[in-house]
C-alpha positions, 0 to 999 in steps of 0.5 A: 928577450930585450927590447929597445925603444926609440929615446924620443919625446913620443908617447906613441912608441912608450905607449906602443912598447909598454902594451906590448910587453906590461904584463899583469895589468887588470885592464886588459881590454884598454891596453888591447884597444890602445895597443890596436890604435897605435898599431893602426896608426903606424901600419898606415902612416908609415911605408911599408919600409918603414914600418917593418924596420920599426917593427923590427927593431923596437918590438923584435929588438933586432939589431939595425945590422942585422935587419940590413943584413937581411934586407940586402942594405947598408946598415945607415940605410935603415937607420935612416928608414927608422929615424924618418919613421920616428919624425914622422911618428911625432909629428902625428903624436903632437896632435894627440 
């Protein structure tokens, strides 16, 4: 499975992306506690919207027409839902 990740400046989602999927690491406490916060932290900042179609689309590497499909919408629909998660996302990563 190919995942896809977000081209931005946030450490969150490389962060996000990287713990999910690093295997081999010697240290798997940390990543588990770092992969936990981050979680956390997109489970509550974003909307529920949000946060299924970021889940979607960069942990499940589904593709956005697909994830419309699913969902009944148009595809820019969740293109929008996904960009707005990811402004929001640096914002809360510039505090970090």
């Amino acid at each position: 499975m190919q995942h896809k990740i977000i081209s931005s400046d946030s450490y969150v989602f490389d962060a996000f992306v990287f713990d999910k999927y690093q295997s081999g690491s010697d240290n798997h406490l940390e990543r588990r506690k770092k992969f936990s916060f981050v979680y956390k932290a997109l489970k509550n900042e974003l909307t529920d919207d949000q946060f299924q179609c970021v889940k979607e689309y960069i942990i499940d590497g589904r593709k956005i027409k697909d994830i419309a499909k699913d969902r009944g919408v148009h595809p820019s629909s969740v293109s929008r839902k996904i960009k707005r998660a990811t402004e929001k996302i640096k914002r809360i990563a510039s505090y970090y």
